[in-house]
LUMTI-390852 format. One record per residue (C-alpha): residue number from 1; x negated, z negated, y negated. Coordinates in nm, 2 decimals, padded with zeros to 4 digits. Layout:
BEGIN
     k        x        z        y
   NUM        X        Z        Y
...
END
This chain:
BEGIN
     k        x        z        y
     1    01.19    02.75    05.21
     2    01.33    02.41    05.28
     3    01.30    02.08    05.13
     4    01.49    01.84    04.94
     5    01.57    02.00    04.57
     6    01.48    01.74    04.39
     7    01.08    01.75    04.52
     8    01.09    02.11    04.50
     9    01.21    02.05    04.12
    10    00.97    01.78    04.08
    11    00.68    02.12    04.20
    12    00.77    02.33    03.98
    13    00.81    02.16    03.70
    14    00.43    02.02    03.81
    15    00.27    02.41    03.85
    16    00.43    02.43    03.52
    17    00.23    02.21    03.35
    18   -00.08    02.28    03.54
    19   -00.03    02.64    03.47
    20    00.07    02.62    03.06
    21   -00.24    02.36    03.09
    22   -00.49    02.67    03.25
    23   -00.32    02.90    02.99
    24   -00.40    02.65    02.69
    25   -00.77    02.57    02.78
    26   -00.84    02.95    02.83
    27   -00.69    03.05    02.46
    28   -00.79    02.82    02.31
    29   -01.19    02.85    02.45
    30   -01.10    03.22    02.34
    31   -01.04    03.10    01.97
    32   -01.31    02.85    01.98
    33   -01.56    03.13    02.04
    34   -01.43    03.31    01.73
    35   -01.43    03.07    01.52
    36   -01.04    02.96    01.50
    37   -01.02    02.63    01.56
    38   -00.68    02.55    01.43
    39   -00.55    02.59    01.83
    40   -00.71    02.22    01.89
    41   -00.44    02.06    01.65
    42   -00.15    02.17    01.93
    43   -00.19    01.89    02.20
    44   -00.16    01.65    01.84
    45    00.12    01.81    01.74
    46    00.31    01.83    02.11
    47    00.25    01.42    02.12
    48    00.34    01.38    01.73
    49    00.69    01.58    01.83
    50    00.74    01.38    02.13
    51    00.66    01.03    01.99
    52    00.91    01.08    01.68
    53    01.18    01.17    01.90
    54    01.14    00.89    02.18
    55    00.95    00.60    02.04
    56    00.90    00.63    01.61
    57    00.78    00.28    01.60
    58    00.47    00.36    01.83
    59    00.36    00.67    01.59
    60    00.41    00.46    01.30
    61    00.17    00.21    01.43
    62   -00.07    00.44    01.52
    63   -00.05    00.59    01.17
    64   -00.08    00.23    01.03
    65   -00.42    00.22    01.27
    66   -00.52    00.54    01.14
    67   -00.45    00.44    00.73
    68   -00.77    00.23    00.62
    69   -00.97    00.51    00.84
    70   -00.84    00.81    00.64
    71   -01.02    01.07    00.44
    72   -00.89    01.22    00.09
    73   -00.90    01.53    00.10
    74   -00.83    01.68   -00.28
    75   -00.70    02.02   -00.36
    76   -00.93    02.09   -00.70
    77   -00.67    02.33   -00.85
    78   -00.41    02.07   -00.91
    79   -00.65    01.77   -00.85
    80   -00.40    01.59   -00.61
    81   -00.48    01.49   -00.25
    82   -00.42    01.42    00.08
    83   -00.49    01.18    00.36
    84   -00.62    01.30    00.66
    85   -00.46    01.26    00.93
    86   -00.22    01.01    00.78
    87   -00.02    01.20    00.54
    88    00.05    01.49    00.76
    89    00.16    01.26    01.03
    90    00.40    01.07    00.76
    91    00.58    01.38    00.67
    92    00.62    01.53    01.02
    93    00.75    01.15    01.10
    94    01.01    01.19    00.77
    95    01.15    01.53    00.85
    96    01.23    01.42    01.20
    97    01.35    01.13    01.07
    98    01.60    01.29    00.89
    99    01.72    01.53    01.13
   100    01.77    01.27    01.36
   101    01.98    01.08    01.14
   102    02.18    01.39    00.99
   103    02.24    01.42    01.40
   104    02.34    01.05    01.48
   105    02.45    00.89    01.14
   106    02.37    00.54    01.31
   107    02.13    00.38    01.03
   108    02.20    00.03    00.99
   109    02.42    00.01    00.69
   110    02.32   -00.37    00.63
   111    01.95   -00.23    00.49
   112    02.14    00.00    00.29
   113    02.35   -00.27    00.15
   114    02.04   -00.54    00.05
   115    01.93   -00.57   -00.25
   116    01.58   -00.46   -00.22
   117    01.69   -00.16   -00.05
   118    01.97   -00.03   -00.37
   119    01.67   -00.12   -00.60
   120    01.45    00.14   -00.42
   121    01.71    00.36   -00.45
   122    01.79    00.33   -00.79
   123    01.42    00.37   -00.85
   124    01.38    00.66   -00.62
   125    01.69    00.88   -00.79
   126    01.51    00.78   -01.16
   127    01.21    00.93   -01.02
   128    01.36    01.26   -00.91
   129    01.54    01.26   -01.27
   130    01.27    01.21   -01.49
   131    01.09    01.52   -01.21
   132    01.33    01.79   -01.32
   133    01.25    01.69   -01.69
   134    00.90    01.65   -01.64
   135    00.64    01.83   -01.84
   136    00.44    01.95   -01.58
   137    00.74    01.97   -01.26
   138    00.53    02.04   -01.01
   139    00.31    01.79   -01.02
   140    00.59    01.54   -01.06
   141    00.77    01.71   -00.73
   142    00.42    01.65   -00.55
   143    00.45    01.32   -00.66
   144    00.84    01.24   -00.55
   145    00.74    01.36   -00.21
   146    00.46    01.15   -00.18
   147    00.64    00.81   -00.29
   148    00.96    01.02   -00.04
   149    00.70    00.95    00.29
   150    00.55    00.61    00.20
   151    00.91    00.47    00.11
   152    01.11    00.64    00.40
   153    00.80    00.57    00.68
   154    00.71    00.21    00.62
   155    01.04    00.10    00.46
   156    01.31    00.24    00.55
   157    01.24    00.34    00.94
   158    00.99   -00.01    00.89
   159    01.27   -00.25    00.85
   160    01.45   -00.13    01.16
   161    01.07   -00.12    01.33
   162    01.03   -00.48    01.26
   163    01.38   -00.56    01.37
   164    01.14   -00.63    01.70
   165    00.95   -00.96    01.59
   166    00.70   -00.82    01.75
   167    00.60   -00.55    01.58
   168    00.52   -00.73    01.26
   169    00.22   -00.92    01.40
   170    00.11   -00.57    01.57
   171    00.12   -00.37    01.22
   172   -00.10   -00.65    01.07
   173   -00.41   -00.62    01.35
   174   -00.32   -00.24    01.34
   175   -00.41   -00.22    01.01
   176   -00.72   -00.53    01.00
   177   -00.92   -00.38    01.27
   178   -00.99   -00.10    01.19
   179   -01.03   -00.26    00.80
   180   -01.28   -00.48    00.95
   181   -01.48   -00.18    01.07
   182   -01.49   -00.01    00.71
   183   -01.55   -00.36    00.57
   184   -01.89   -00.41    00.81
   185   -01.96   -00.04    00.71
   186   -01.97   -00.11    00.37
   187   -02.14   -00.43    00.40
   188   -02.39   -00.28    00.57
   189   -02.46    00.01    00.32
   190   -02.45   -00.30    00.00
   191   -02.73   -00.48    00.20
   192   -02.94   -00.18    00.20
   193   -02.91   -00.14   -00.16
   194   -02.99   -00.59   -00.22
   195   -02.61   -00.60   -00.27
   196   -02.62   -00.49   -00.64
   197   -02.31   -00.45   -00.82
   198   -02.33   -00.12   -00.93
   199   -02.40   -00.01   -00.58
   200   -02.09   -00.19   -00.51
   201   -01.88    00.10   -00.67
   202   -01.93    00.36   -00.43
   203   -02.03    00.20   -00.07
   204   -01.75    00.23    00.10
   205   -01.71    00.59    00.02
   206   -01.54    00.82    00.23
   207   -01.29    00.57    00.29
   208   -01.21    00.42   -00.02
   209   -01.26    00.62   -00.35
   210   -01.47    00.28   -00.49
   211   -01.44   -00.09   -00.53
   212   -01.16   -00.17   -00.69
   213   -00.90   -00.05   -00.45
   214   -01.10   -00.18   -00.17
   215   -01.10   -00.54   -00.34
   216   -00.73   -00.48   -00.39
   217   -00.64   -00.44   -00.08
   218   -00.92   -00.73    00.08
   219   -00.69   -00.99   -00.15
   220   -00.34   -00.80   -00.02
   221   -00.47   -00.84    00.37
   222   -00.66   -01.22    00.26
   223   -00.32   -01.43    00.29
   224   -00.24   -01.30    00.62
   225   -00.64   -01.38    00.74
   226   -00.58   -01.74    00.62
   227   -00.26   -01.80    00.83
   228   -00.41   -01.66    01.19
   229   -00.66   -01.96    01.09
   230   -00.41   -02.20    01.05
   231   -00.20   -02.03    01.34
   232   -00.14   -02.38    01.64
   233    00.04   -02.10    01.83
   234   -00.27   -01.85    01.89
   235   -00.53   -01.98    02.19
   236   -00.84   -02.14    02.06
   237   -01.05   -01.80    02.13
   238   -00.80   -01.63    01.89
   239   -00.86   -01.90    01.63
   240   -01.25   -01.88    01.63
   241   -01.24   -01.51    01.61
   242   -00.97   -01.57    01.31
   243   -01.24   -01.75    01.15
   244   -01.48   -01.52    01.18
   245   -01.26   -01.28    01.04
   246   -01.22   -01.50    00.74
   247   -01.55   -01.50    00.72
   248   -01.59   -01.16    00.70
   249   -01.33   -01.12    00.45
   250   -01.42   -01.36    00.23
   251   -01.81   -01.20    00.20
   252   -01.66   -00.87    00.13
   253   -01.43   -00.97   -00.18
   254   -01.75   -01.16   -00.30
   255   -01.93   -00.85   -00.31
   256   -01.72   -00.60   -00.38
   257   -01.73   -00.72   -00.71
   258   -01.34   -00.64   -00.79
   259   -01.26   -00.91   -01.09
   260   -00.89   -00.80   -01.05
   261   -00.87   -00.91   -00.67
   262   -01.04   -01.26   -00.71
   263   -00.74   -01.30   -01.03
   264   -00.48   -01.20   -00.80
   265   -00.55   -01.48   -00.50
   266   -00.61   -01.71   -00.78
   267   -00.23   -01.62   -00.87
   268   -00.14   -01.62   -00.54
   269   -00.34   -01.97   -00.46
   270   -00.13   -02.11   -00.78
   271    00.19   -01.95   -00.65
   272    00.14   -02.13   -00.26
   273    00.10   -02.48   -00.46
   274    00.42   -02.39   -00.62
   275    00.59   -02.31   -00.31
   276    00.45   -02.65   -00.13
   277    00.57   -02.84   -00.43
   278    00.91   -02.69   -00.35
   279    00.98   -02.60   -00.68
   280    01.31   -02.37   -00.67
   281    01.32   -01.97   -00.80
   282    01.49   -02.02   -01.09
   283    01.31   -02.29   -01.19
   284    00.97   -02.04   -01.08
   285    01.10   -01.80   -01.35
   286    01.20   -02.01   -01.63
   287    00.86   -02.14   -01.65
   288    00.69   -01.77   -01.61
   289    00.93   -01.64   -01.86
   290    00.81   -01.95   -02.13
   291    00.47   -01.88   -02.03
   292    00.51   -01.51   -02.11
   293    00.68   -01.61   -02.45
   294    00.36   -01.87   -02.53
   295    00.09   -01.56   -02.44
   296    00.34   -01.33   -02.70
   297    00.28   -01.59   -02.99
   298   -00.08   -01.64   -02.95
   299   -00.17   -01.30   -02.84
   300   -00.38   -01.23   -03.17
   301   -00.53   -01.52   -03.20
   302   -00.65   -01.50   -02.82
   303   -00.77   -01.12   -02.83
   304   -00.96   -01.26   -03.13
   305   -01.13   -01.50   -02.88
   306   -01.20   -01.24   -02.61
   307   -01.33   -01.02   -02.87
   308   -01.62   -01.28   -02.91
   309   -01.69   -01.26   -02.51
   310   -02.03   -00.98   -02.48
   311   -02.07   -01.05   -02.12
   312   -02.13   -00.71   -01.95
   313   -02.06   -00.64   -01.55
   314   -02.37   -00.80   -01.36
   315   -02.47   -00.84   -01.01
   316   -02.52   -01.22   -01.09
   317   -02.19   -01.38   -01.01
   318   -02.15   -01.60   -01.29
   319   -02.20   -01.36   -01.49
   320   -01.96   -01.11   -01.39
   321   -01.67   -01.34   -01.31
   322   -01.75   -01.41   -01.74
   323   -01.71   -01.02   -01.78
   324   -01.36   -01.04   -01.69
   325   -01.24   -01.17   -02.00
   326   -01.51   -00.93   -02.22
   327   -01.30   -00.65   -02.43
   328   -01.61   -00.61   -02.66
   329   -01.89   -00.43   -02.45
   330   -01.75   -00.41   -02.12
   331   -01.71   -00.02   -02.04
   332   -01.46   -00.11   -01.78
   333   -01.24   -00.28   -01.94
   334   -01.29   -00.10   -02.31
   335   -01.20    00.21   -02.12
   336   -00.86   -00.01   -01.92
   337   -00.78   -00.06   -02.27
   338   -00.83    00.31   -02.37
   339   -00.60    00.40   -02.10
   340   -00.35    00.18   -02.16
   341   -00.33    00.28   -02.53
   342   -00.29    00.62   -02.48
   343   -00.03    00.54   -02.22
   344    00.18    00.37   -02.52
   345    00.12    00.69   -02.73
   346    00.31    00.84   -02.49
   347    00.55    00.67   -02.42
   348    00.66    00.60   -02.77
   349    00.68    01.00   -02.79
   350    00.91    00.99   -02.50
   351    01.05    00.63   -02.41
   352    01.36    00.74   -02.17
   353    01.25    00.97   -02.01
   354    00.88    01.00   -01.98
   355    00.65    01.27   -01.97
   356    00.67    01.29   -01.56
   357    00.62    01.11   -01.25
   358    00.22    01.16   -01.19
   359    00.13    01.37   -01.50
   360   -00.08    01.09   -01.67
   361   -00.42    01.21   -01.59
   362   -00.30    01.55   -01.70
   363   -00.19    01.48   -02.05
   364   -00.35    01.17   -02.17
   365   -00.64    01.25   -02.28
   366   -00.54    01.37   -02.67
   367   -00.38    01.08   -02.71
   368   -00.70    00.88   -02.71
   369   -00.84    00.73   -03.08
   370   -01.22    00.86   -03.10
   371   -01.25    00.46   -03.23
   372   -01.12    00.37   -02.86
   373   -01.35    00.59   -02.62
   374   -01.57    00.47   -02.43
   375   -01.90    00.59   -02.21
   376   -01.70    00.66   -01.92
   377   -01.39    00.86   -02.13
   378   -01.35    01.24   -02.08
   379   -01.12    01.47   -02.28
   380   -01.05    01.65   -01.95
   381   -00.84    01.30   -01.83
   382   -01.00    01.41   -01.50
   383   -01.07    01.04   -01.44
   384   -00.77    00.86   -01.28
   385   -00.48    00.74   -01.38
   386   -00.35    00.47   -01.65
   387   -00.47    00.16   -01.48
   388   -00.17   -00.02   -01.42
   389    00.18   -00.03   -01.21
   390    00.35   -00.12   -01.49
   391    00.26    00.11   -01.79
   392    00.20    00.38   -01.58
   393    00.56    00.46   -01.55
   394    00.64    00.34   -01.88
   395    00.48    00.68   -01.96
   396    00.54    00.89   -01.71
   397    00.92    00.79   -01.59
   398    01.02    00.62   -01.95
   399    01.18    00.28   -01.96
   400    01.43    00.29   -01.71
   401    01.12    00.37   -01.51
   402    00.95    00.08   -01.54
   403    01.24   -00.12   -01.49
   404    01.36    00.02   -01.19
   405    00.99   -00.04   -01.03
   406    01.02   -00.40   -01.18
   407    01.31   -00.44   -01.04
   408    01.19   -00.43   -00.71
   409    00.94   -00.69   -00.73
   410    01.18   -00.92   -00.91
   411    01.43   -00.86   -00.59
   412    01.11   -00.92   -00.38
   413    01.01   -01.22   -00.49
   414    01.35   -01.35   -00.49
   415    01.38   -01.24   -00.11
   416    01.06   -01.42   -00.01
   417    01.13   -01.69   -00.19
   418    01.44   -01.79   -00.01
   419    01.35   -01.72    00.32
   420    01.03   -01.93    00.29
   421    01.30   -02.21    00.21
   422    01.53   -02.11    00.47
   423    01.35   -02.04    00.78
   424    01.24   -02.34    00.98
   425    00.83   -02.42    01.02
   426    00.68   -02.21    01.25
   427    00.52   -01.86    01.26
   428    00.79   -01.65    01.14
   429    00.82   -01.86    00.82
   430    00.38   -01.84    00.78
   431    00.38   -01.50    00.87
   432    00.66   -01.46    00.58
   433    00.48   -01.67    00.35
   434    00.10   -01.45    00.35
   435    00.30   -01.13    00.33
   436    00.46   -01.26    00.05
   437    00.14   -01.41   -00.14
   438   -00.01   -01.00    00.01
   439    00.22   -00.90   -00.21
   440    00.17   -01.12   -00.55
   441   -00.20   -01.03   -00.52
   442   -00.08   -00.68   -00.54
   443    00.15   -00.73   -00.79
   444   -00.11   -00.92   -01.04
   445   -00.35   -00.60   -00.94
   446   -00.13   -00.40   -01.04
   447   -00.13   -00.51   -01.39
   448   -00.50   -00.39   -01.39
   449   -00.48   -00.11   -01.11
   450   -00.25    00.15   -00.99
   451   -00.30    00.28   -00.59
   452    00.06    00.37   -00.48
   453   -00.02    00.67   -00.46
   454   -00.27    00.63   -00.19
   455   -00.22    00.56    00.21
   456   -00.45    00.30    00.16
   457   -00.19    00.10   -00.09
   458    00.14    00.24   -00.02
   459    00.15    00.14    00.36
   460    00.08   -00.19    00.35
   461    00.26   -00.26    00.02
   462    00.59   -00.10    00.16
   463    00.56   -00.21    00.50
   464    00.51   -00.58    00.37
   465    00.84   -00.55    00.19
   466    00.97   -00.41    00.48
   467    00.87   -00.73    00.72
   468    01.03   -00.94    00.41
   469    01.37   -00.76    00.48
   470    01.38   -00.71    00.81
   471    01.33   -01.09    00.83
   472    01.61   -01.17    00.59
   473    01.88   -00.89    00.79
   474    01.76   -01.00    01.10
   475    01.53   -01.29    01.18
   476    01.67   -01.60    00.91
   477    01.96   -01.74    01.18
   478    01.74   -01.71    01.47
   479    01.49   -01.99    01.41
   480    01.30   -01.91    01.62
   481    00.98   -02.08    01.58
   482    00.71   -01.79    01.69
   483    00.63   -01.42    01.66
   484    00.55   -01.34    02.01
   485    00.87   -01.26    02.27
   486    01.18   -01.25    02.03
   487    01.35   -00.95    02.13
   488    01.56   -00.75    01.86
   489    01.91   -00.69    01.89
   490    01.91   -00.38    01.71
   491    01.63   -00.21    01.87
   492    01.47   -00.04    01.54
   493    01.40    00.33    01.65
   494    01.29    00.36    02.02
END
């Protein structure tokens, strides 16, 4: 047999793969017909492997596709769940991820060193303390983990991913197509029902679990919308169907009837005339930190004045944007409040170290006043968590906790806020800008809502911090004046 060696290779590594192909489809026809189906998941798995070890930023963009598509899937003994396919792809993704830096030790020691990042740390190691005295540990393990593949998948291999310019405007459509598919999906489903507002709780289910983190993240995504409208750079097709999309966007927060997200891009509209008015950070914080102090002193005397609002939830508009402010009658909020009370109970039982990352819905529910409940309180605290970013760890990780998580968004805001008066006009400083407003709506939400422990929240929320950083390590000196062919001279993780 002659030839040259390298064809005859090039043959048998080809009968190879035709043959291990044959073998596969044979098997795994044999499984189907008795009902094991678990062989199908193989060819997934085999492309999951490979992408990880040659190109991670491709298989985190696909995941990012994949996130506003996802289905919970909840394990009723310990009522916590998972995201399918997303989660599973986000763990196999960290695990490699590790291994392959235990093996090359080449991560870029200038994210480690920013600001942002040692505050994630910090908060990250509080969390894992306040796990191992946590009163229900495994839950709180379960918990670490899941904050472990958000944090180490969208920031930490993120900021090296959008070390390529590029990849920041791709993780955006990524994630607002297929967003824009469950947003005409539940559109659709409201218009069968007249658009009513309690229809608008449950509409988009599977994909979101109801309205209010489906408003939350329509505000987080609404910035970003805004700036493709006002993008010169795009071609005029891209900026009519940018206009459509705002379109779109701007129905669905209309009727998804979230109060929280139409307060949060009220915020985030006061924060962008703040930023236009080039008022300076410090100056920014002085005045939120008086305005904080005024709201202390007159807090009686304005819960006296909400207490006089009776204005229930309605599906007339007026009406329910007037709800927002009722803490009489309002089930909703009475029951925020309920929450939130319970969640000082307990953390004035333990205020260093908490109760445990993610036990709130396990334990909060005898420290509710029978003169607090509401019609939608249960005993069983089988309901959902405390309502809020902020108090939610005050319980559960204690005050250093809170801090720590506070700290972040201080550092983020801070980070933003300089590079929108460093980097020179152009896309890189809009794109910058609407991730950074993204994030305030968040943040405000958060005072109302807690989702970080979903896909849905956690990608975008850490992938927009991650854009913020990678900008500031990476993109500030460059000035470059658009998003499309910068190339990276660190390439991220390909």
């Amino acid at each position: 047999m002659t030839g040259n060696p390298d064809q005859l290779t090039d043959q048998l590594k080809t009968r190879w793969i035709y043959s291990l192909s044959a073998a596969f489809v044979v098997v795994n026809a044999l499984c189907c017909f008795y009902e094991f189906y678990w062989l199908n998941l193989l060819p997934v798995i085999i492309i999951v492997v490979y992408l990880a070890f040659v190109s991670v930023d491709t298989l985190l963009l696909i995941i990012v596709f994949f996130t506003p598509l996802s289905i919970n899937l909840t394990d009723q003994d310990i009522r916590l769940g998972l995201s399918i396919p997303t989660e599973p792809l986000m763990i196999g993704v960290m695990l490699l991820y590790f291994f392959r830096i235990l093996y090359e030790g080449n991560y870029d020691r200038r994210i480690l060193h920013h600001p942002v990042t040692i505050d994630v740390l910090v908060n990250l190691i509080w969390i894992f303390i306040t796990c191992i005295t946590s009163e229900l540990p495994v839950i709180s393990f379960k918990f670490l983990l899941a904050r472990l593949w958000f944090v180490v998948c969208f920031y930490f291999i993120g900021v090296q991913m959008f070390s390529n310019i590029k990849n920041i405007r791709k993780f955006a459509w990524l994630y607002i197509i297929p967003f824009v598919m469950i947003i005409l999906y539940t559109l659709y489903n409201h218009a069968q029902l007249g658009f009513k507002e309690d229809a608008a709780h449950w509409v988009m289910s599977p994909f979101f679990n109801d309205h209010t983190a489906y408003g939350a993240l329509l505000a987080m995504f609404f910035p970003l919308v805004v700036s493709f409208v006002f993008n010169r750079s795009l071609s005029a097709g891209s900026r009519i169907f940018s206009v459509m999309l705002f379109a779109v966007f701007t129905v669905a927060l209309i009727f998804s009837y979230t109060r929280a997200a139409w307060v949060s891009l009220i915020v985030a509209l006061a924060l962008l005339v703040i930023y236009m008015m080039k008022i300076g950070f410090k100056t920014f914080v002085i005045s939120l930190a008086a305005v904080s102090i005024i709201l202390t002193m007159m807090w009686s005397d304005l819960v006296m004045k909400l207490e006089k609002n009776r204005q229930d939830s309605s599906s007339n508009l007026t009406e329910h944007v007037q709800s927002i402010s009722n803490i009489s009658t309002d089930a909703s909020n009475l029951e925020r409040l309920n929450r939130w009370h319970s969640a000082l109970r307990m953390f004035n039982q333990r205020p260093f170290l908490g109760w445990g990352p993610g036990t709130y819905s396990f334990l909060y529910a005898p420290f509710q006043l029978s003169s607090e409940r509401t019609t939608i309180s249960t005993n069983a605290g089988d309901k959902g968590n405390a309502h809020s970013e902020y108090i939610g760890p005050l319980c559960e990780s204690g005050i250093p906790g809170a801090l720590s998580f506070i700290a972040i968004l201080v550092c983020v805001l801070w980070t933003g806020s300089r590079l929108f008066h460093s980097l020179p006009r152009g896309d890189l400083r809009t794109t910058t800008l609407a991730v950074l407003l993204g994030l305030v709506t968040y943040m405000v939400h958060g005072g109302l809502n807690n989702f970080l422990d979903t896909d849905k929240a956690s990608v975008p929320f850490w992938g927009f911090i991650a854009i913020l950083v990678a900008a500031d390590i990476y993109h500030k000196d460059k000035g470059s004046d658009t998003l499309l062919p910068l190339q990276s001279e660190h390439p991220a993780t390909e």
